[in-house]
Biotite code that builds the C-alpha atoms (Angstrom):
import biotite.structure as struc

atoms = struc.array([
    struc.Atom([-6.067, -57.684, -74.006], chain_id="A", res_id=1, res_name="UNK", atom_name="CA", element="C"),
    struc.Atom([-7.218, -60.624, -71.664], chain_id="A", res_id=2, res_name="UNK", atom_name="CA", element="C"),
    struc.Atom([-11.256, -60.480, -71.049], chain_id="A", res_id=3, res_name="UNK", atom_name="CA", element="C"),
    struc.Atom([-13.197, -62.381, -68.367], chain_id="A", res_id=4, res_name="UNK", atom_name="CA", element="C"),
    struc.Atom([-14.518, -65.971, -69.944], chain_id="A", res_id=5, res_name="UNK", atom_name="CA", element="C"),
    struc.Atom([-18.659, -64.761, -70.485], chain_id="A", res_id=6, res_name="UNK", atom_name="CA", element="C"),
    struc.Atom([-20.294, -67.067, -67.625], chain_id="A", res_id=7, res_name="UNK", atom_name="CA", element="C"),
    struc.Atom([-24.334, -67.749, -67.050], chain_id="A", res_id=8, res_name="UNK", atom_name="CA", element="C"),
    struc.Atom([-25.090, -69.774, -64.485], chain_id="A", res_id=9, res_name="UNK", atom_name="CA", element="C"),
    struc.Atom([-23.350, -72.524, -63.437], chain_id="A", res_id=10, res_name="UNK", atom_name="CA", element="C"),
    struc.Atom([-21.745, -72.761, -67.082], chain_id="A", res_id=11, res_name="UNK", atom_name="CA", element="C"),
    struc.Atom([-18.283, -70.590, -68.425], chain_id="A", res_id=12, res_name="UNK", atom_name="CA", element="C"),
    struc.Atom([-17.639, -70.415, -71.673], chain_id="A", res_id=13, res_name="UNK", atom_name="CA", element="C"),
    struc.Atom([-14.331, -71.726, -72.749], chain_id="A", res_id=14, res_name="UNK", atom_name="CA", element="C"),
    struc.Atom([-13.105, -69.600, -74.786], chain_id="A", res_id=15, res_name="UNK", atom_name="CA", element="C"),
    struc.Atom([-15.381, -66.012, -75.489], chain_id="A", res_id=16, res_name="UNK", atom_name="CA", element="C"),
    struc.Atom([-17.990, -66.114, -78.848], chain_id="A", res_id=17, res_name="UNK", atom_name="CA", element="C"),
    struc.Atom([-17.030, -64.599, -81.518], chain_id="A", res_id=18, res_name="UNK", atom_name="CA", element="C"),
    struc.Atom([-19.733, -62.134, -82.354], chain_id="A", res_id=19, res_name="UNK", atom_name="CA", element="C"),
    struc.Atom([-21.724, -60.077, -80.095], chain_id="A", res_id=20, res_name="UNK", atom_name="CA", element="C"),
    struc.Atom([-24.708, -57.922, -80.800], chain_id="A", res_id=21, res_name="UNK", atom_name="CA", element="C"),
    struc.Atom([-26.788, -55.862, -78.270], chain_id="A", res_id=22, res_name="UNK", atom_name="CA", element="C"),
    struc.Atom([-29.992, -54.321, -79.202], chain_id="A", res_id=23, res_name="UNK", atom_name="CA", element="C"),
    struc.Atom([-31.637, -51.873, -77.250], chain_id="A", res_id=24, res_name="UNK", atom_name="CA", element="C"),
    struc.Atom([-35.544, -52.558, -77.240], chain_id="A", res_id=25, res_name="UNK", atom_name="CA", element="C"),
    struc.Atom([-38.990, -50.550, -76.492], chain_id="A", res_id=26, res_name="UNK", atom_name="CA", element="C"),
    struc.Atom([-42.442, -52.526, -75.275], chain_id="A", res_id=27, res_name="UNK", atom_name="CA", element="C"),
    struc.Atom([-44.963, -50.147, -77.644], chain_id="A", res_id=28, res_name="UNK", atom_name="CA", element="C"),
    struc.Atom([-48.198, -51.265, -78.580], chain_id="A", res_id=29, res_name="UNK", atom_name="CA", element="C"),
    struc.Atom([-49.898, -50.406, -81.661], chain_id="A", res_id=30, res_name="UNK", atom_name="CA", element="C"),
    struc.Atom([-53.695, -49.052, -81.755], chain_id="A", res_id=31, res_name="UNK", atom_name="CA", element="C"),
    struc.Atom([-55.278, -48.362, -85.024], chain_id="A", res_id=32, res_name="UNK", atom_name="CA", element="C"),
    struc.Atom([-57.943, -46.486, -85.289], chain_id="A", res_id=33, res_name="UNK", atom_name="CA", element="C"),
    struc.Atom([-61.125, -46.811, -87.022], chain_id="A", res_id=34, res_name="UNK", atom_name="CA", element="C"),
    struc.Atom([-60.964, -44.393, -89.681], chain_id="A", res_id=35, res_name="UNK", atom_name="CA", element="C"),
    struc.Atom([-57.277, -45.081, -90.030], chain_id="A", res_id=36, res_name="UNK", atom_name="CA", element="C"),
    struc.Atom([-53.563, -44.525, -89.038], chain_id="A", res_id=37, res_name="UNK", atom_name="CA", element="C"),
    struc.Atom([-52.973, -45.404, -85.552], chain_id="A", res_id=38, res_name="UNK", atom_name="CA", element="C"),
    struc.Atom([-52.032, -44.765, -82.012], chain_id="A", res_id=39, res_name="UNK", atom_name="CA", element="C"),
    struc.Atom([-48.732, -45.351, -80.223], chain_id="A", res_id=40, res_name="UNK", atom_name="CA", element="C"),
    struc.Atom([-48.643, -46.258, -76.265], chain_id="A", res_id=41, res_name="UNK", atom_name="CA", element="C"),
    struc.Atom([-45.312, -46.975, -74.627], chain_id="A", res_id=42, res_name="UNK", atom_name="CA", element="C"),
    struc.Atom([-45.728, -50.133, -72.523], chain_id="A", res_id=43, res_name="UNK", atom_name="CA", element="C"),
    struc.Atom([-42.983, -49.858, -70.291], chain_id="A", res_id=44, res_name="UNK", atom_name="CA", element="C"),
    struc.Atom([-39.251, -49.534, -69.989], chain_id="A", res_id=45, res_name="UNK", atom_name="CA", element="C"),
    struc.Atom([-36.794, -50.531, -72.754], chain_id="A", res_id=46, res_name="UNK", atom_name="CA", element="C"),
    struc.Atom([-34.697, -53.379, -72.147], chain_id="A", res_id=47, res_name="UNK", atom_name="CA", element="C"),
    struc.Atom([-31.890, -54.904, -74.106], chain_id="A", res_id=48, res_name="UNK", atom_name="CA", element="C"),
    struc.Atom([-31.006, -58.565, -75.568], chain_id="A", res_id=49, res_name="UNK", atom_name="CA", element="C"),
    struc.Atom([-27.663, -59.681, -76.319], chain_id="A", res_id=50, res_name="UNK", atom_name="CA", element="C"),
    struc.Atom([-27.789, -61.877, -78.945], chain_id="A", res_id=51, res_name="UNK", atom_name="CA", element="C"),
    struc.Atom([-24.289, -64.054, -80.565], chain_id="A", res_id=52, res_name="UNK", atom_name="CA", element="C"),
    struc.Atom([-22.437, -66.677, -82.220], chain_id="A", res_id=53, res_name="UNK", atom_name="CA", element="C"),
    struc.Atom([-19.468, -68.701, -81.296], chain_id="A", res_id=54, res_name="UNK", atom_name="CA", element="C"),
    struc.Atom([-17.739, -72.111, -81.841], chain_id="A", res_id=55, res_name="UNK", atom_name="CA", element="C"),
    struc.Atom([-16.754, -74.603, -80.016], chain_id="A", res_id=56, res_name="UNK", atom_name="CA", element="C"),
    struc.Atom([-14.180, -76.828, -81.097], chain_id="A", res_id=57, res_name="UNK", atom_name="CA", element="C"),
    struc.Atom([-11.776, -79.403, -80.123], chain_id="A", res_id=58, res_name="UNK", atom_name="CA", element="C"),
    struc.Atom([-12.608, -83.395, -78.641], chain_id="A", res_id=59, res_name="UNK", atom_name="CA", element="C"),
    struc.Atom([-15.284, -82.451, -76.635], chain_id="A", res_id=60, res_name="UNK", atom_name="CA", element="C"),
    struc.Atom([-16.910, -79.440, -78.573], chain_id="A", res_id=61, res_name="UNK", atom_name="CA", element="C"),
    struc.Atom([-20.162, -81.722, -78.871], chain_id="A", res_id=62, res_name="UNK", atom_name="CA", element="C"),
    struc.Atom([-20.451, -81.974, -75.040], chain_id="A", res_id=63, res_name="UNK", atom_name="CA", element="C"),
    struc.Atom([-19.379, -78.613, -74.316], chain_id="A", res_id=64, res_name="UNK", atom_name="CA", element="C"),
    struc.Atom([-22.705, -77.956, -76.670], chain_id="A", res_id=65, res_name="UNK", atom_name="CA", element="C"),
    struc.Atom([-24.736, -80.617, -74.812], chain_id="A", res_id=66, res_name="UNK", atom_name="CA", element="C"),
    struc.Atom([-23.538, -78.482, -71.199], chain_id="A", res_id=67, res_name="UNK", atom_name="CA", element="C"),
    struc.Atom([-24.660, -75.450, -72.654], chain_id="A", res_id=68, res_name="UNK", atom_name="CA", element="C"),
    struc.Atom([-28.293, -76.676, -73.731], chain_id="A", res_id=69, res_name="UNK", atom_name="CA", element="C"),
    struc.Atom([-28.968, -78.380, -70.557], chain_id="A", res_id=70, res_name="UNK", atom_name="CA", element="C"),
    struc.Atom([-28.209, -74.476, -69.163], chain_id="A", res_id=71, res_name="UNK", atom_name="CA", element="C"),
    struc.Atom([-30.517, -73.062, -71.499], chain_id="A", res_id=72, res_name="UNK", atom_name="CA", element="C"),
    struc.Atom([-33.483, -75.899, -70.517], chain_id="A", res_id=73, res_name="UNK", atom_name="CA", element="C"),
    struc.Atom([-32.714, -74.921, -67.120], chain_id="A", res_id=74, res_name="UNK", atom_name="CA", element="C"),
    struc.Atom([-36.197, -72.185, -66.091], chain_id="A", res_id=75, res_name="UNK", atom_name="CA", element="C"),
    struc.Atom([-35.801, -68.659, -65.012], chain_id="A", res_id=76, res_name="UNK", atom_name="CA", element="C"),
    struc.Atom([-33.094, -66.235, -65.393], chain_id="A", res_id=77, res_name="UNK", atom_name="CA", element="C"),
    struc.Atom([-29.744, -65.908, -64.165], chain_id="A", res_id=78, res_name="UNK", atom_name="CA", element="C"),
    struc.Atom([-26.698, -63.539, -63.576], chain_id="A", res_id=79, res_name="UNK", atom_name="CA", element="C"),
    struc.Atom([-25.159, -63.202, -66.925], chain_id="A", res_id=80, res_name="UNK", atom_name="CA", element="C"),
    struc.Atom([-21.115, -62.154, -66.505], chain_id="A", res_id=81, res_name="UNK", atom_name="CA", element="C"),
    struc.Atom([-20.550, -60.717, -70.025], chain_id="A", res_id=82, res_name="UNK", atom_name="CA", element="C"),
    struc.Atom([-16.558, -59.884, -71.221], chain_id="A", res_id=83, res_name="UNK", atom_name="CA", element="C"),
    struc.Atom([-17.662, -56.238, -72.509], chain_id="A", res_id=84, res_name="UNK", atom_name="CA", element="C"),
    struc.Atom([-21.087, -55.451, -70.856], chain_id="A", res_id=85, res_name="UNK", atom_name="CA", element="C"),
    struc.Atom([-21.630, -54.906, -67.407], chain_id="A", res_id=86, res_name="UNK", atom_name="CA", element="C"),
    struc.Atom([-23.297, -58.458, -65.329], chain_id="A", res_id=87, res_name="UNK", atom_name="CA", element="C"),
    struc.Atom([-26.709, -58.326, -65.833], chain_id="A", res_id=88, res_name="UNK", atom_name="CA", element="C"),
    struc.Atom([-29.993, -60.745, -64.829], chain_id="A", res_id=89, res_name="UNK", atom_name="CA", element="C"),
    struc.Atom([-31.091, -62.435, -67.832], chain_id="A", res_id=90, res_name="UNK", atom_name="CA", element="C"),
    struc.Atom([-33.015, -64.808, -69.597], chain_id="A", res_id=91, res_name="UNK", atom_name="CA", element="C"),
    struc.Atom([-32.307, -67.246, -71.679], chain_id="A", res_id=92, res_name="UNK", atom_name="CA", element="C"),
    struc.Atom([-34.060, -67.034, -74.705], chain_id="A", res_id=93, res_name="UNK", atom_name="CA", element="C"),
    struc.Atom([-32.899, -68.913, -77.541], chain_id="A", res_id=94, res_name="UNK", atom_name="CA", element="C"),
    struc.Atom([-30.201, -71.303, -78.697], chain_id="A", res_id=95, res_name="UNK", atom_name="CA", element="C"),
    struc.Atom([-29.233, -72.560, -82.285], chain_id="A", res_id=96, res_name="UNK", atom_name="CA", element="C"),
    struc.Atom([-26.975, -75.069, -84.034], chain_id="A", res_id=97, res_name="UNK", atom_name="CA", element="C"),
    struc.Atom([-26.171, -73.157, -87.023], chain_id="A", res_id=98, res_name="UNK", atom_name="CA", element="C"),
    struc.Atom([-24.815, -75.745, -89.443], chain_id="A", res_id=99, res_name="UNK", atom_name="CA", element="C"),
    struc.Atom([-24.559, -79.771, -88.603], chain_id="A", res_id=100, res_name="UNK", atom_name="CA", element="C"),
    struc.Atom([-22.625, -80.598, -85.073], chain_id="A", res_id=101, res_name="UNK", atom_name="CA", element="C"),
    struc.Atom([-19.569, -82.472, -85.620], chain_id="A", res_id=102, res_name="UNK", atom_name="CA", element="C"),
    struc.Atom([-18.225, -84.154, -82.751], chain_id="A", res_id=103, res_name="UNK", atom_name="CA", element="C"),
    struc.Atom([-15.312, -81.810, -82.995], chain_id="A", res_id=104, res_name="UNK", atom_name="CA", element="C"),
    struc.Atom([-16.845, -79.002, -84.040], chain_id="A", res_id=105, res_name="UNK", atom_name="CA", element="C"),
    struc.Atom([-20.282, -76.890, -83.110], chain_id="A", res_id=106, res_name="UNK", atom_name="CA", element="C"),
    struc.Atom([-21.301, -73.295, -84.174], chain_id="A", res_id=107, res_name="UNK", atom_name="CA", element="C"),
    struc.Atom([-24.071, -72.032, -82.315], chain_id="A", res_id=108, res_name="UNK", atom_name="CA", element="C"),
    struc.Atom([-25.860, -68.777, -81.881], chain_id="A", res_id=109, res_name="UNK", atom_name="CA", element="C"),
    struc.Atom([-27.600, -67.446, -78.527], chain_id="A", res_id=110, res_name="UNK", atom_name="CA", element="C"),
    struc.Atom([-29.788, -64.941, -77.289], chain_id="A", res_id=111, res_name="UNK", atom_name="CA", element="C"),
    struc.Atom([-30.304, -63.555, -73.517], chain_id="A", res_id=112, res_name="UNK", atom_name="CA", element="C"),
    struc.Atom([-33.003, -60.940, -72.593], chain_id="A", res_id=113, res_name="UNK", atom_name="CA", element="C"),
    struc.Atom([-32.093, -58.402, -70.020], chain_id="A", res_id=114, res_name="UNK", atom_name="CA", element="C"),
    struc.Atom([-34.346, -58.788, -66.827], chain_id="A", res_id=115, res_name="UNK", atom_name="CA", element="C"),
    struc.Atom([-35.330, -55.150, -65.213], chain_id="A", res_id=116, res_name="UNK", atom_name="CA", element="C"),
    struc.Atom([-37.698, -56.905, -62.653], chain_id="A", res_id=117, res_name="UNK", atom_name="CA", element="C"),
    struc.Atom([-35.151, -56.647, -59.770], chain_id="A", res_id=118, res_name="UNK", atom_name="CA", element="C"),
    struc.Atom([-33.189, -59.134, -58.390], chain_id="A", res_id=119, res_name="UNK", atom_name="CA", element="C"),
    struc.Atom([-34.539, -62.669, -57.859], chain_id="A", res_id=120, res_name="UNK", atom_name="CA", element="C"),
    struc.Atom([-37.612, -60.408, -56.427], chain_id="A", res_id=121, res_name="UNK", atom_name="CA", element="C"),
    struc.Atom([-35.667, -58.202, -54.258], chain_id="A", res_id=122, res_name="UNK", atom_name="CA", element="C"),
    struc.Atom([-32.966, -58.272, -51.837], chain_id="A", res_id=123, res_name="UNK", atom_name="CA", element="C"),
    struc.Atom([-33.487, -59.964, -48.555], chain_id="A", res_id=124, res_name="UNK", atom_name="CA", element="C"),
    struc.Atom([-31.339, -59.335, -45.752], chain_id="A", res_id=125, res_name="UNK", atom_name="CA", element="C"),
    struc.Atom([-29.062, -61.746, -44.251], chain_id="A", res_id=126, res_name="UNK", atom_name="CA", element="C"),
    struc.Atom([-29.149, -62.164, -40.236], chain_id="A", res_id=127, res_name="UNK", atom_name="CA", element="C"),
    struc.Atom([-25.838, -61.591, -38.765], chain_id="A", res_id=128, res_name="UNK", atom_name="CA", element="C"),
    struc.Atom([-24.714, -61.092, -35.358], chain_id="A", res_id=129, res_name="UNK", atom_name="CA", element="C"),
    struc.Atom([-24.678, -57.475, -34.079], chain_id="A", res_id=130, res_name="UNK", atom_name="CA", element="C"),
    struc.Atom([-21.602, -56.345, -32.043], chain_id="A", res_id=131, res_name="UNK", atom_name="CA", element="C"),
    struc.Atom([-21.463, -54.965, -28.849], chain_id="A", res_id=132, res_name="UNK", atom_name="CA", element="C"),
    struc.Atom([-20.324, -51.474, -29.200], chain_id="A", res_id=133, res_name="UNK", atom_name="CA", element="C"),
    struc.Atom([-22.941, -49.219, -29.230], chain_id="A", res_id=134, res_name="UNK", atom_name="CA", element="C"),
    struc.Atom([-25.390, -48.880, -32.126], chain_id="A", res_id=135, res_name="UNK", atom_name="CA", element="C"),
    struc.Atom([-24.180, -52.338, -33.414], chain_id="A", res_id=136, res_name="UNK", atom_name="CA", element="C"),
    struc.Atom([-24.350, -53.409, -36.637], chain_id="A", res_id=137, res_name="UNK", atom_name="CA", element="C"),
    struc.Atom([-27.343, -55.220, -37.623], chain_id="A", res_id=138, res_name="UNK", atom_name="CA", element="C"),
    struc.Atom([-28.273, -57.265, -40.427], chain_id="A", res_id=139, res_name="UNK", atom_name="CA", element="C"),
    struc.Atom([-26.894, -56.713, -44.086], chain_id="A", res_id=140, res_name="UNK", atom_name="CA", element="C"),
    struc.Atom([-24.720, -53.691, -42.679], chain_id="A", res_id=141, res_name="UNK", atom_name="CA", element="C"),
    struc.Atom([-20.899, -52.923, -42.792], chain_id="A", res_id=142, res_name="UNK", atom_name="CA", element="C"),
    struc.Atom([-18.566, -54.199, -40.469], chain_id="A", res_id=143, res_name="UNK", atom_name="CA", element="C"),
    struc.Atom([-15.840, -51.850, -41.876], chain_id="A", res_id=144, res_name="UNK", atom_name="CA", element="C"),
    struc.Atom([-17.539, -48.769, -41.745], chain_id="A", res_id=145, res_name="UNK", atom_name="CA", element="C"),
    struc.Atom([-16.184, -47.486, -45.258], chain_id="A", res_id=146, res_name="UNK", atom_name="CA", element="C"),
    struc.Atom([-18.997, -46.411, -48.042], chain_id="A", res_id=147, res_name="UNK", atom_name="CA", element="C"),
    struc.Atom([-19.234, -45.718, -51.402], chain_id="A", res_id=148, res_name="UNK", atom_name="CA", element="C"),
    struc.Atom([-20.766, -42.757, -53.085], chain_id="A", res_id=149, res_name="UNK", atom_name="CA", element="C"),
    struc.Atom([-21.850, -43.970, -56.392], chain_id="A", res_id=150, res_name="UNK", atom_name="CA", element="C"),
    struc.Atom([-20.850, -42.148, -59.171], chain_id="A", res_id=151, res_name="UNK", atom_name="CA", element="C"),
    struc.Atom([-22.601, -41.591, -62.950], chain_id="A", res_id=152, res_name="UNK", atom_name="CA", element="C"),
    struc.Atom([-21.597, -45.324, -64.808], chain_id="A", res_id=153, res_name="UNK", atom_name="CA", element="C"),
    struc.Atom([-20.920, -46.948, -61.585], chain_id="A", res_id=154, res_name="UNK", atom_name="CA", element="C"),
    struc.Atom([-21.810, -50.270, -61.312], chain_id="A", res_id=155, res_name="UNK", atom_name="CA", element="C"),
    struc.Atom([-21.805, -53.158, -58.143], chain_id="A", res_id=156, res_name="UNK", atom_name="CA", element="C"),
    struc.Atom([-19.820, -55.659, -59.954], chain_id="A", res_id=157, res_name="UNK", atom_name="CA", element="C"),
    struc.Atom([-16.901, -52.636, -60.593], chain_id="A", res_id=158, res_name="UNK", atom_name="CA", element="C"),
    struc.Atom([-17.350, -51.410, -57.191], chain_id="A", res_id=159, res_name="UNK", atom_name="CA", element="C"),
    struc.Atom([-16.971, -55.201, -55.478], chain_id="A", res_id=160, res_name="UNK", atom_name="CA", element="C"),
    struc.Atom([-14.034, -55.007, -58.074], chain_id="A", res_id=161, res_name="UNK", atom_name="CA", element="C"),
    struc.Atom([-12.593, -52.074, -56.412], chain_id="A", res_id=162, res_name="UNK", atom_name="CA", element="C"),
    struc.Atom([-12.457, -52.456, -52.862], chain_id="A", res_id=163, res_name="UNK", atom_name="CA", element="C"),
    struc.Atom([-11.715, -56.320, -53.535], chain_id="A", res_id=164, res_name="UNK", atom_name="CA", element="C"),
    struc.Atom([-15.076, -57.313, -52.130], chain_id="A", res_id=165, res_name="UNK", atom_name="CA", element="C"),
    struc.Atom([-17.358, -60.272, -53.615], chain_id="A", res_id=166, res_name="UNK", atom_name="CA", element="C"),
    struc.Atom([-19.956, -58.891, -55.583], chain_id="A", res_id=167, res_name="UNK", atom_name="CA", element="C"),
    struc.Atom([-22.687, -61.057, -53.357], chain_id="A", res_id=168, res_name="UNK", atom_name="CA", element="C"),
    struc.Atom([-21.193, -59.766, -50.149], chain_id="A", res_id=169, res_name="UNK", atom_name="CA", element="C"),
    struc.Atom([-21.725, -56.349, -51.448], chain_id="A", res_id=170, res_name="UNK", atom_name="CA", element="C"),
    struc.Atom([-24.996, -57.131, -52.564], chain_id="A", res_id=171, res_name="UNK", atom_name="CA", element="C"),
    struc.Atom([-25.856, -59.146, -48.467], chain_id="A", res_id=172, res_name="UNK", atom_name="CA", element="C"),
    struc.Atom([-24.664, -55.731, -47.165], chain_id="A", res_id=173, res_name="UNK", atom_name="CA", element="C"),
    struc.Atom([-26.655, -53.246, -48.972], chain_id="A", res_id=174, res_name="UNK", atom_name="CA", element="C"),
    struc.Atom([-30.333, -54.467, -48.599], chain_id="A", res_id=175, res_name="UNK", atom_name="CA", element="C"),
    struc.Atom([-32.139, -51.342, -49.415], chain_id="A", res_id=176, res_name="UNK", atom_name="CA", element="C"),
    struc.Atom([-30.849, -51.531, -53.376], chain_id="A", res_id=177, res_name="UNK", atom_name="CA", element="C"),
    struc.Atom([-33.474, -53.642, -54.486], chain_id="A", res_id=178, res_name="UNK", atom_name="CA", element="C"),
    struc.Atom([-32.164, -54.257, -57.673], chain_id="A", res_id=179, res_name="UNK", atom_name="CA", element="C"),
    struc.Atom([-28.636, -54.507, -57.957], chain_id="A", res_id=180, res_name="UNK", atom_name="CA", element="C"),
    struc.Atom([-28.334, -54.085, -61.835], chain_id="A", res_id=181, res_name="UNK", atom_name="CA", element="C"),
    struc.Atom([-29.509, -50.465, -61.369], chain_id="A", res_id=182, res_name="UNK", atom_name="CA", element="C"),
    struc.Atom([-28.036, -47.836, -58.802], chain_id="A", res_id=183, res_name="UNK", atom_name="CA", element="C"),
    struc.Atom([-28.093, -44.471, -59.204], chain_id="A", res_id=184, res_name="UNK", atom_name="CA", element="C"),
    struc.Atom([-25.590, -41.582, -58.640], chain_id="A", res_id=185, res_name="UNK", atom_name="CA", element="C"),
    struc.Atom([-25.112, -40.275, -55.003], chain_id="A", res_id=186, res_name="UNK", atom_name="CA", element="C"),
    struc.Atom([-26.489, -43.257, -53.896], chain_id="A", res_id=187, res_name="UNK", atom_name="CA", element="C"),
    struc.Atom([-24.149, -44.623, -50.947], chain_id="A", res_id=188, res_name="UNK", atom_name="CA", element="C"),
    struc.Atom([-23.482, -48.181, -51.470], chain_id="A", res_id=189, res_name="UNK", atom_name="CA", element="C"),
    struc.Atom([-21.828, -50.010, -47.681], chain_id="A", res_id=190, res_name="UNK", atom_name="CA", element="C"),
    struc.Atom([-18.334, -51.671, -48.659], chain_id="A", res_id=191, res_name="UNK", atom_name="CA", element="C"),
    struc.Atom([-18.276, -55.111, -46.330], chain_id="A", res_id=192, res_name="UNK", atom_name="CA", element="C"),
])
């Protein structure tokens, strides 16, 4: 089986980690109370972090290392392109030599934190040119006409995927999904 090289930013992995772990976190705070025990409040939604650990090896493992830290130094979040999990904004969060670098040779470990805020603080639409037939299109909308009802597990990366679309000219034409990491069945998505 051949799976997409995991990409964040402007840096691709090349060749997949090894190990992959995804947790699935909660934001609860903790009151206790004055006679004892305690009280439970759910702060918000749950989110997940990927966490992992891969080599890189070869001449330039070291520098390949180097590329990847300058990434991680790099502020806010980013589109993560993961070879299992569906693209995601993320953060970030952590990166770790696990044993001494050799020039030839680098394990790491990393950790990204799933970003639920929207997308780069919403979608803004794009001015094009509207047409001259009546009702032309305006800005952000689709030139071919066809749509896409979403369906339960649907996601815009696998519907750019299907209609052979770029996944950020699917995300220009549909400015009312504010955050394109979360759509929601029946929701119809414009295919440009």
């Amino acid at each position: 089986m051949h799976l997409t090289p995991m990409r964040f930013k402007n840096f691709t992995w090349p060749h997949n980690p090894e190990v992959y772990t995804v947790e699935y976190r909660r934001r609860i705070a903790v009151h206790p109370l004055p006679f004892g025990g305690c009280v439970m409040q759910e702060l918000g939604s749950a989110y997940r972090v990927l966490k992992g650990e891969g080599v890189f090896v070869g001449k330039d493992a070291y520098r390949k290392f180097q590329d990847l830290a300058e990434v991680f130094h790099t502020e806010g979040p980013g589109l993560l392109v993961h070879p299992v999990w569906k693209t995601e904004r993320a953060y970030f969060a952590a990166l770790e030599v696990v044993e001494e670098p050799m020039p030839d040779f680098v394990r790491y470990r990393f950790e990204f934190w799933e970003d639920w805020d929207g997308y780069d603080g919403g979608l803004k639409a794009v001015e094009t040119e509207t047409t001259g037939s009546a009702g032309g299109l305006g800005s952000g909308a689709s030139q071919s006409g066809r749509t896409h009802t979403v369906g339960k597990g649907d996601t815009l990366w696998g519907i750019a995927k299907e209609y052979g679309v770029e996944l950020a000219a699917l995300i220009r034409a549909n400015p009312q999904i504010k955050n394109p990491n979360l759509i929601h069945p029946g929701e119809v998505v414009r295919i440009p």
